[in-house]
C-alpha positions as CSV (number, residue, x, y, z in Angstrom):
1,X,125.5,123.6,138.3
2,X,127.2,124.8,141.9
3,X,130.0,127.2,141.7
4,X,131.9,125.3,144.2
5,X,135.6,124.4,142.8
6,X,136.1,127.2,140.7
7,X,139.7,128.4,141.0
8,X,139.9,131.9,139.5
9,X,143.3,131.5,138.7
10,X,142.4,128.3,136.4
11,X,139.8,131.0,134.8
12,X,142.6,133.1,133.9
13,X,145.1,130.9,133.0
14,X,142.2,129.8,130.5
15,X,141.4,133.0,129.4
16,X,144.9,133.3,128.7
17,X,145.4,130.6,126.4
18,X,142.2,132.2,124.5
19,X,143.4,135.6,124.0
20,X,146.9,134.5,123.2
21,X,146.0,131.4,121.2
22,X,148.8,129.5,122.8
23,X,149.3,126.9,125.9
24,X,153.0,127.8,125.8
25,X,152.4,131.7,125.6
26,X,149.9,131.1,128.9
27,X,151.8,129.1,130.6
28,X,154.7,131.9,130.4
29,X,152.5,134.5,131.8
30,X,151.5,132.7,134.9
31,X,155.3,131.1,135.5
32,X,153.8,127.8,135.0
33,X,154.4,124.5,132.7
34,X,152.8,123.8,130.2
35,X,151.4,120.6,131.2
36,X,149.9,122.0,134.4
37,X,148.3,124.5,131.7
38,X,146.8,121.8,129.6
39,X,145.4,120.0,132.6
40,X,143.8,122.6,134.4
41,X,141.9,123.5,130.9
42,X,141.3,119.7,130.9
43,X,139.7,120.0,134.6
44,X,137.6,123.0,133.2
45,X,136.5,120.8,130.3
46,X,135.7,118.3,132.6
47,X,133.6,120.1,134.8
48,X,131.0,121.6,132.0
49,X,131.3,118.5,130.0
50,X,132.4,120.4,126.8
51,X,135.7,121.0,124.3
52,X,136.7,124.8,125.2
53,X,139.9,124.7,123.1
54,X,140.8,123.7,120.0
55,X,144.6,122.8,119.2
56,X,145.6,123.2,115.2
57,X,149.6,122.4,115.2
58,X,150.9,125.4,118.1
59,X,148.0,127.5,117.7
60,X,145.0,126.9,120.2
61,X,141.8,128.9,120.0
62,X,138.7,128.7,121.0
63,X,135.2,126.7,120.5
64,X,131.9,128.2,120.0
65,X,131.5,126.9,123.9
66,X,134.7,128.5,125.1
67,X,134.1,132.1,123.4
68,X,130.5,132.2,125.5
69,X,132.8,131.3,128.6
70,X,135.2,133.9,127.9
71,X,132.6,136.3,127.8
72,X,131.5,135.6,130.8
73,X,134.8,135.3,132.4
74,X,136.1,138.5,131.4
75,X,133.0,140.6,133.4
76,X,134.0,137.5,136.6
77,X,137.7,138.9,136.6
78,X,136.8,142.5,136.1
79,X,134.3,142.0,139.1
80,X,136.7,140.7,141.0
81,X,139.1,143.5,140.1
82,X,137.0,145.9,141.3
83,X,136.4,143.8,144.6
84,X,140.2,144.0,145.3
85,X,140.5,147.9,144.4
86,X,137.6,148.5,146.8
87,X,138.9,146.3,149.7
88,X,142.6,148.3,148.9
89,X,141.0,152.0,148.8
90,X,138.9,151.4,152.4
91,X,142.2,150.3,153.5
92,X,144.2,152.6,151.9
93,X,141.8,155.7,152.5
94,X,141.1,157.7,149.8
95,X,143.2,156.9,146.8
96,X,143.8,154.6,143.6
97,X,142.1,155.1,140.3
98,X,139.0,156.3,138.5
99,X,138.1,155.8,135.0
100,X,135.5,158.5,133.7
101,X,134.3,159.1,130.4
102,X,132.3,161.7,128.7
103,X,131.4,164.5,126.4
104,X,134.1,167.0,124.7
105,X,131.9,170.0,125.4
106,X,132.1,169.0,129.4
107,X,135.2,168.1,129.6
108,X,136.2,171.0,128.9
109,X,133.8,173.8,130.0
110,X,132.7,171.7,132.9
111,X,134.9,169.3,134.7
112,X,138.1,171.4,135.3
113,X,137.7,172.8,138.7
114,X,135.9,169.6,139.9
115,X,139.3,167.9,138.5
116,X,141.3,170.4,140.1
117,X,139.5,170.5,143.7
118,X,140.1,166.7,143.6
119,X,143.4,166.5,143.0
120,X,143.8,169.4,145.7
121,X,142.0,167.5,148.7
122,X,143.5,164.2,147.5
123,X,146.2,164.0,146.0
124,X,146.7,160.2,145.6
125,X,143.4,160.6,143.9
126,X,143.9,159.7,140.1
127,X,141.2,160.0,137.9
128,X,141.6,159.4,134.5
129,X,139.2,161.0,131.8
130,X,138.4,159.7,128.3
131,X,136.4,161.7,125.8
132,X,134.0,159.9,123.4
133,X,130.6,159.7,122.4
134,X,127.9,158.9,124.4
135,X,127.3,155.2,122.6
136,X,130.8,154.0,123.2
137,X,131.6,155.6,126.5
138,X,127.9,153.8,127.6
139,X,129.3,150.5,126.4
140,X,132.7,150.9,128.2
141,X,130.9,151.5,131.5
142,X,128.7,148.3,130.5
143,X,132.5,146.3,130.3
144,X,133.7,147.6,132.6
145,X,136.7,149.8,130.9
146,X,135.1,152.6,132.9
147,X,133.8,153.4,136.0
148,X,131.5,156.5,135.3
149,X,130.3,158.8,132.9
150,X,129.0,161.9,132.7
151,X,126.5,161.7,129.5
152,X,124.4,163.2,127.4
153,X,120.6,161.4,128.2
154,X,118.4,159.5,127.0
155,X,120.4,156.4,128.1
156,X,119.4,153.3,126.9
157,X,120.9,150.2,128.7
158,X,119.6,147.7,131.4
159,X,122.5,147.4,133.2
160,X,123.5,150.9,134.4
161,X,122.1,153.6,136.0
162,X,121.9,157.2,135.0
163,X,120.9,160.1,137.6
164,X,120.2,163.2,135.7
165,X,121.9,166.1,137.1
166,X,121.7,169.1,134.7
167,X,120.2,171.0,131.8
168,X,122.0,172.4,129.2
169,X,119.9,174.1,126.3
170,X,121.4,174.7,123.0
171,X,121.7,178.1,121.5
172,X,122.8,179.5,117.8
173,X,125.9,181.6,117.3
174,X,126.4,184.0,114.9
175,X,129.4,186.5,114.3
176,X,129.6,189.7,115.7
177,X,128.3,193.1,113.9
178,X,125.5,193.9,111.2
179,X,123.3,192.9,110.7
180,X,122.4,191.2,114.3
181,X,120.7,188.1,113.8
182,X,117.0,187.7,114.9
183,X,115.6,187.5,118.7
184,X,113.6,184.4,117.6
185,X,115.9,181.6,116.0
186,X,113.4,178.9,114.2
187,X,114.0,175.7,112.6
188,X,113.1,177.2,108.9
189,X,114.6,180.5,109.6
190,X,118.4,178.4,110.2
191,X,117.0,176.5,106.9
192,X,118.1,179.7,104.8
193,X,121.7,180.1,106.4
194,X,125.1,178.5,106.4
195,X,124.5,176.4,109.3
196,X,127.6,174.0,111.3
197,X,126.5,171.4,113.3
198,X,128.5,168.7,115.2
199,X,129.8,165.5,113.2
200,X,127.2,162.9,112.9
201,X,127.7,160.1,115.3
202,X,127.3,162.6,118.6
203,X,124.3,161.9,120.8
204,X,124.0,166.3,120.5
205,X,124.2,166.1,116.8
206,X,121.1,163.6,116.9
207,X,119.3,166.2,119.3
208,X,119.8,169.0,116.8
209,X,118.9,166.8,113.8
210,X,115.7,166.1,116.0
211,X,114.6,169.4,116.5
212,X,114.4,170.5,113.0
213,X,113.0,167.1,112.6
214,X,109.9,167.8,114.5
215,X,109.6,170.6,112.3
216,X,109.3,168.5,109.5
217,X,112.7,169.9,108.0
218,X,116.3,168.0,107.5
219,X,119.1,170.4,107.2
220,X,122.3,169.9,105.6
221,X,124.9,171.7,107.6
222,X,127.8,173.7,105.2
223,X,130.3,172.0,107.9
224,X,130.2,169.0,110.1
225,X,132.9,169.7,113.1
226,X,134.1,167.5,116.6
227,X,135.3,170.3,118.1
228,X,133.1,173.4,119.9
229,X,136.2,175.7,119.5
230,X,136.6,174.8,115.9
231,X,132.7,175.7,115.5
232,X,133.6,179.1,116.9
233,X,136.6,180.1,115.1
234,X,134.6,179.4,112.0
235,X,131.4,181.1,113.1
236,X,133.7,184.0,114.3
237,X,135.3,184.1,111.1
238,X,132.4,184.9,109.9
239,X,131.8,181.6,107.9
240,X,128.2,181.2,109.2
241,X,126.2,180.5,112.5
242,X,126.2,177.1,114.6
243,X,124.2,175.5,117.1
244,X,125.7,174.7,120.1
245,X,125.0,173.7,123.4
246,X,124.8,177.1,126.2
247,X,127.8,175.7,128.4
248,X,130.2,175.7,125.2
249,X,129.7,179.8,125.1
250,X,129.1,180.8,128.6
251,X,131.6,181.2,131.7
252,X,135.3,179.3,130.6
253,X,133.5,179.2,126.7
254,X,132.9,182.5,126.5
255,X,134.6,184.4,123.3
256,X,134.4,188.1,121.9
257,X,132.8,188.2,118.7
258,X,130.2,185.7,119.0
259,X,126.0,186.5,119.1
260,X,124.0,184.2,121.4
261,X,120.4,183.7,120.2
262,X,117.7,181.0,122.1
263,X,116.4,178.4,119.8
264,X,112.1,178.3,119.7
265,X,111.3,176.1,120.5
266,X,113.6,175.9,123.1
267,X,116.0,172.7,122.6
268,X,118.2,171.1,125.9
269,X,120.0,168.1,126.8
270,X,120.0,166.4,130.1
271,X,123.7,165.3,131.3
272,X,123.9,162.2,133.5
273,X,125.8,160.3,135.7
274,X,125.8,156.6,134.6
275,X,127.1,153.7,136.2
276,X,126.8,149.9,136.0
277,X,124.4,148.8,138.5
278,X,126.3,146.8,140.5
279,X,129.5,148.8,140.8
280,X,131.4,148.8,144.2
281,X,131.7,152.1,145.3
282,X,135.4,152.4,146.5
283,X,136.1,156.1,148.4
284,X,138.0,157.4,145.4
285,X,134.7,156.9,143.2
286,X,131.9,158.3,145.9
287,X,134.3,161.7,146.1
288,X,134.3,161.9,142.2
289,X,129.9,160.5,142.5
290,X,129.8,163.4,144.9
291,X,131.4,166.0,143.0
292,X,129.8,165.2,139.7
293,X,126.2,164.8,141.5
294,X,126.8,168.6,142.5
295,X,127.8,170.0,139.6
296,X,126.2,173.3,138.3
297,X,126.3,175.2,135.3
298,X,128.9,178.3,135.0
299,X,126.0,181.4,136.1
300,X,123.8,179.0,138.3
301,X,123.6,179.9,142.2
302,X,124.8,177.1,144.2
C-alpha cells in the first residue's frame, strides 16, 4: 500500500480520538466539528479497509486494528517532531531542547561542568536531564521521550546505538581508622562483612551481584540504597563497607572518612552514549554528542 494521501493531521486528529476516547473531545482540540472528525476517521477506515474505532454510547475507543496503528503513529508524529525541531535549530542556530537521561552516580559526579560549560557558550541551549535506570531510560530513547543517554553498558536494543566512552571500576569503602581494611578485597572476604549494595533493579547492582556470582557466592547486602551519598554517610558512620563505583568517591565524590580498596578481581562498567538510530542530529544535540563523547574521568589527563 503507497503512502500517498496520508494527511498527518487526519493521523492526529485520529490519534486523538484514541487517547481521549471521544470524537467530541478531538474535535475540541483541533478547533474542528465533529462531523469533519468522524469523516476523516471514516476516510482512514476506508483507506486500510478496516474498523479503527469503536463507538459505545459517547465513549469511542479503539479496535485491535486501531491500537497497532496507534503504535505506529505515535513513533510517525514523534519523527516528524523531531524533523521540525531540526529544520528550527539550523535555522535558529544553536538552541531549543535536549532530553538526556542517565545514571544517578553521573549525574552527579560527572555531568556538571559539561552542563555548566553548555549553558555558558549557549545559553538558549536547554537541556533537560532525567535520572533512572538504565532499562527504562533505554526504552525512553527507543520512544522517543529522550534524545540521549549516557548509560551503564551492555545495551541490549536493535534500534539504538551506544558508543562506549569510559571506564569506571568499582571499589569498596570502608570507614576511616582501625583496623584498616585489607589491600586485597575478594568476593568471600566481603562475604564475612556488613556489606550495602545499590537497590536491586540498577544495571550496577546487577554488575556487583555478577561479580560475586562468578565466584560462585550470592550475598545478601545488610542495606539495599538508591543513593551513593546515602551509601557513604552509612559506611562513614561506621555501619559497614559498600561497593561503589570509583567516580562516586573520587574528584566532586570525594569525602573525609572513607577507605578506598580495589576489588580482585578488578570489577568496571563501561558508560555509553546511546541513541536511536535514526535520530536527526539538530545543533543543540551534536554540542551535547560532543561534550559527552569527550568526557573523562575526574584524575584522567585530557
Amino acid at each position: 500500500m503507497k503512502t500517498a494521501g496520508l494527511n498527518l493531521d487526519h493521523l492526529r486528529v485520529l490519534l486523538d480520538v484514541m487517547e481521549l476516547g471521544s470524537f467530541s473531545l478531538a474535535a475540541e482540540r483541533h478547533g474542528l466539528s465533529q462531523p469533519a472528525v468522524s469523516q476523516q476517521v471514516r476516510q482512514l477506515e476506508r483507506r486500510y479497509g478496516l474498523r479503527l474505532i469503536e463507538r459505545m454510547g459517547r465513549k469511542a475507543s479503539a479496535t485491535a486494528a486501531g491500537q497497532e496503528l496507534a503504535g505506529h503513529l505515535r513513533g510517525i508524529l514523534a519523527a516528524v517532531e523531531d524533523a521540525d525541531l531540526a529544520m528550527q535549530s539550523l535555522a535558529a542556530g544553536v538552541s531549543g531542547r535536549v532530553r538526556l537521561g542517565t545514571g544517578a552516580t553521573a549525574c552527579t559526579y560527572l555531568l556538571p561542568p559539561l552542563l555548566a560549560r553548555l549553558r555558558q557558550q549557549f545559553p538558549d541551549l536547554d537541556v533537560v536531564v532525567r535520572v533512572g535506570n538504565t532499562a527504562d531510560l533505554l526504552r525512553d530513547i527507543e520512544d522517543n521521550r529522550l534524545d540521549v543517554g549516557l548509560l551503564t553498558m551492555p545495551i541490549r536494543a536493535r534500534r539504538v546505538l551506544a558508543t562506549p566512552v569510559l571506564e569506571d571500576e568499582f571499589v569498596a569503602i570502608f570507614p576511616a581508622g582501625a583496623p584498616a581494611p585489607p589491600s586485597r578485597i575478594t568476593p568471600q572476604l566481603l562475604m564475612d562483612r556488613q556489606v550495602v549494595l545499590f537497590e536491586p533493579g540498577a544495571q550496577t547492582r546487577a554488575l556487583v551481584d555478577d561479580w560475586f556470582g562468578a565466584a560462585g557466592l550470592a550475598l545478601r547486602p545488610t542495606m539495599e540504597l538508591g543513593s551513593t551519598e546515602a551509601m557513604k554517610e552509612i559506611v562513614g558512620a561506621g555501619l559497614g563497607c559498600a561497593v561503589l563505583p570509583r567516580l562516586a568517591v573520587s574528584g566532586a565524590g570525594a569525602r573525609a572518612g572513607l577507605v578506598t580498596r580495589s576489588l580482585t578481581p578488578r570489577l568496571g562498567r563501561e558508560l555509553a552514549v546511546v541513541t536511536r538510530r535514526d535520530k536527526p542530529v539538530s545543533r543543540g544535540l551534536r554540542q551535547v554528542l560532543d561534550g559527552l563523547l569527550g568526557l573523562k574521568l575526574p584524575g584522567d589527563k585530557p
